[in-house]
N, C-alpha and C positions, 0 to 999 in steps of 0.2 A: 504493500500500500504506500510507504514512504516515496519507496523508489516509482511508482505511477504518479503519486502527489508532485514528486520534485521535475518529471519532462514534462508534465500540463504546467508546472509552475513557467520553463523556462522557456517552452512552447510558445505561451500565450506573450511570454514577455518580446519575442521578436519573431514574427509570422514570414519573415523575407525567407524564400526559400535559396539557401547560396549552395548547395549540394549539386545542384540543376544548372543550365544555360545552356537554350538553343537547344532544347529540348534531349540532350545529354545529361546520363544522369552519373554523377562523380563519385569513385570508390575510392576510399585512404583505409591505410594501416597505420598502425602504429604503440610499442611498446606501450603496458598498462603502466601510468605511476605520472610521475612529472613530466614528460616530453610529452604526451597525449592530453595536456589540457594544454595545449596550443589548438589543438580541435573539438575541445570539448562544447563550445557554444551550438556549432557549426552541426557535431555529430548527436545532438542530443533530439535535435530537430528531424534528424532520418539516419537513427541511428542502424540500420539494415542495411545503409551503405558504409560504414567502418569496421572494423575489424580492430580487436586489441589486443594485442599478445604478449606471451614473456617474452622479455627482455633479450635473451639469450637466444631465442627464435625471430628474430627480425632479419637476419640473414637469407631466411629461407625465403621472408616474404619478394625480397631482391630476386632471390631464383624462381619463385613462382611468376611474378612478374604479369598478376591478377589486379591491381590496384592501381590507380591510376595515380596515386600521390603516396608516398610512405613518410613518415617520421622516424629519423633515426640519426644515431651517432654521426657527425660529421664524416669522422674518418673509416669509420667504416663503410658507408657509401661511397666515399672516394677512394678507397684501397680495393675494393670491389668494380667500379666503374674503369679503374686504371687495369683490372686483372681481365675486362673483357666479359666478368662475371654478370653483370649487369647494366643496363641502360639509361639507368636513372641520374637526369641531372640537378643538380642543387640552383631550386626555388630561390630558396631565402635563410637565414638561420633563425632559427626560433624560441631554440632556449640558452640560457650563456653563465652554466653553471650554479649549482645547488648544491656545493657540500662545504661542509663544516667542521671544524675543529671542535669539539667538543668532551667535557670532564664532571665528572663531580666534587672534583678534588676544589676545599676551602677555598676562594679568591683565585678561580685558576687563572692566568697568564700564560697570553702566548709565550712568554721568554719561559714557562714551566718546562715546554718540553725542550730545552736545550738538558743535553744530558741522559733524557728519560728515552723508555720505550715508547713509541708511537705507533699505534695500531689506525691500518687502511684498509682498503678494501679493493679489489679489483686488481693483483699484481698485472703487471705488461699489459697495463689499458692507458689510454689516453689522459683518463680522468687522474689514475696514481702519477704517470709524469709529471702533469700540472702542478700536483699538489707540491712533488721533491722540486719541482721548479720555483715555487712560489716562496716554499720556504729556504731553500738555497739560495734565491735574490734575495731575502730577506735578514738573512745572517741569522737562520733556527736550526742548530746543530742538532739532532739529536741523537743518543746513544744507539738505538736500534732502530728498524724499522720492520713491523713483522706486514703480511697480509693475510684479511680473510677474505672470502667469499665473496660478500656483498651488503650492502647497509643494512640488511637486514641481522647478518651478524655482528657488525660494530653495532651497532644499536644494542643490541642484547648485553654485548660485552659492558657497553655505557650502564647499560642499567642495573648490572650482575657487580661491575666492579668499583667501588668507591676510589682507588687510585688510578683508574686507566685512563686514559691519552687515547679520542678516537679520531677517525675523519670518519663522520657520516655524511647522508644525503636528506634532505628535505625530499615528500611527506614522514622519514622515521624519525627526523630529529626530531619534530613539534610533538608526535608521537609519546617523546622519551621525554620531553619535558612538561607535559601533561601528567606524565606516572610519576616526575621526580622535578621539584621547580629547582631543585638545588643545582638541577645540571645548568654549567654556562658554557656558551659557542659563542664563536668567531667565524665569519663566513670568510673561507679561501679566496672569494670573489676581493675581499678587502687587499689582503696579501699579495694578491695578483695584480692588484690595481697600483699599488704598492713599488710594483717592481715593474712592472710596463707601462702603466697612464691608462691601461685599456679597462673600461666596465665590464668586466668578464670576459671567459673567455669562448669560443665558437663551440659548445656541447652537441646539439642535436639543429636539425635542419629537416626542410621540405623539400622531397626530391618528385622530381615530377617526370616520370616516363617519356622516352623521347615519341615514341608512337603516338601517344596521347597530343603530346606538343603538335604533331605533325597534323595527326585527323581533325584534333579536337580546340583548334589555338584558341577561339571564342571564350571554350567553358575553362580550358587553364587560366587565362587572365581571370577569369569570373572567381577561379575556388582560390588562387592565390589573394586576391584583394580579401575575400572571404577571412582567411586565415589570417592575413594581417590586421581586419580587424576582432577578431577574435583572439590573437594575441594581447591587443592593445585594450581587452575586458578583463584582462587577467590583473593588471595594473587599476584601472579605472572601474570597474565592476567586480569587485572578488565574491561579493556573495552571489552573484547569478552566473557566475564559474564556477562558484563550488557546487552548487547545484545541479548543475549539471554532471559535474565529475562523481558525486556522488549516484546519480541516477545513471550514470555509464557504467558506475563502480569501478572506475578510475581509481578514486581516493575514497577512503572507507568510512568519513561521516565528514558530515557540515561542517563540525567544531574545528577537525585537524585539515581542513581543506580549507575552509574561512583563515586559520592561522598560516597554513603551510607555504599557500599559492606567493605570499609577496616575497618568499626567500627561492621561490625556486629558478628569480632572472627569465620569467617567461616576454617577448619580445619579438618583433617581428622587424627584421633588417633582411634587402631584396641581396640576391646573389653578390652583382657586382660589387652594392656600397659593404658587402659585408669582407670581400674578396682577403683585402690587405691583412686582415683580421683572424682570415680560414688560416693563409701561410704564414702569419703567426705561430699558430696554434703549433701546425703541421712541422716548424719547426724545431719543436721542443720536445719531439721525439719523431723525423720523418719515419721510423719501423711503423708508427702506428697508422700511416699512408701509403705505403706499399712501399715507401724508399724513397718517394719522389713527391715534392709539390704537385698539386693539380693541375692537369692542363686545359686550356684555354676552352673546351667545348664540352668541360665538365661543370661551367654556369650556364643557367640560362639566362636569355634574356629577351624578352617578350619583342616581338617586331614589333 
């Protein structure tokens, strides 16, 4: 009942149907959690055309290559696109980073973990380089650095251990500090800003099939404006995004979706003006791009 209450709620609140144009009707994917409410206004409205997967399956959706729009990792769209694996080129970027330094430990300070163990998540991913990046510009020594899994286990560890040192991700940090207020974070987006000037850094993107582009250029310009503005409700409307995300089961209530959404840097920047920003990114670990910056007909851009 909740979840029928919250799509007539956010249904009624915008009737514009942007899924459609010129009588095409538009398919995305995209990983369940914080990169999927970049779409969540958009999908809640004809939510028969998305699709939301684990995280760890979005790969596949590149090789199926059933959707007309995906959300997903930066670089692994373009380590994929470079390998011939897939055809999808990068939209626009859409989220720019959601994890955090977080502790339970009295008055914690970033300058705590010089020295200490530092638990991550995600070894040889995009997201762990950033982080050794941000804190190596930063002058944050610390003694170890171990990894789990994924924020869902730093999170656990956060709330199991009164001395630990985590990096999680936004929806589990709001999560963990609903069950525990003693916990304090630092968002890496600060650190990063810190050490390059940049407001985050390139996380996940809208990559839009070239077939699509080719058949369909009308309804692509239609679903990217779309998503841009549905990004920019994440900022400027967070309770009729959580709403949504809630009623997509995105994110698993009002409370931690109302808090979560403004840390998780959701945003809408078009391929090119994001461009200088991607090879950035892609610099500070090129493995996690195939070896190579992207090249030139891996943006799009709308005639």
């Amino acid at each position: 009942m909740k979840k029928l209450f919250a799509l007539i709620l956010v249904a009624l609140l915008s009737l514009t149907c942007t899924a459609c144009a010129e009588g095409y009707t538009v398919t995305a994917s995209a990983p369940s959690g914080a990169p999927a409410l970049a779409l969540a206004t958009i999908a809640v409205k004809a939510p028969e055309n998305f699709t939301f997967v684990a995280a760890e399956t979005i790969s596949a959706e590149f090789a199926s290559a059933k959707a007309d729009f995906i959300v997903a990792p930066v670089n692994a769209g373009a380590k994929l696109y470079m390998m011939g694996k897939s055809t999808y080129k990068l939209a626009g970027v859409v989220s720019w980073g959601n994890l955090y330094v977080a502790s339970q430990k009295a008055d914690f300070q970033l300058a705590d973990m010089n020295g200490a163990k530092v638990v991550l998540f995600g070894e040889n991913t995009i997201n762990a380089a950033v982080v050794n990046y941000a804190l190596e510009k930063n002058g944050i020594v610390p003694a170890s650095i171990e990894y789990l899994a994924g924020a869902a286990q730093t999170q656990a560890l956060l709330l199991t251990d009164a001395e630990a040192i985590v990096v999680t991700a936004e929806p589990a940090l709001t999560a963990a500090m609903m069950k525990n207020p003693a916990i304090t974070a630092y968002a890496v987006n600060d650190l990063y800003k810190a050490a390059t000037g940049y407001e985050g850094y390139t996380q996940a993107a809208l990559f839009v099939k070239a077939e699509t582009i080719e058949s369909q250029p009308e309804a692509v310009k239609a679903f990217i404006e779309a998503v841009a503005a549905s990004c920019e409700q994440a900022t400027n409307d967070v309770e009729v995004v959580a709403n949504a995300a809630v009623a997509l089961e995105i994110l698993p209530n009002v409370k931690v979706a109302t808090q979560a959404i403004p840390g998780c840097a959701v945003r809408f920047v078009n391929a090119l003006d994001a461009r200088e920003q991607i090879e950035f990114t892609a610099n500070i670990d090129l493995s996690q791009f195939g070896g190579a910056l992207p090249a030139d007909d891996f943006y799009y851009v709308a005639e």
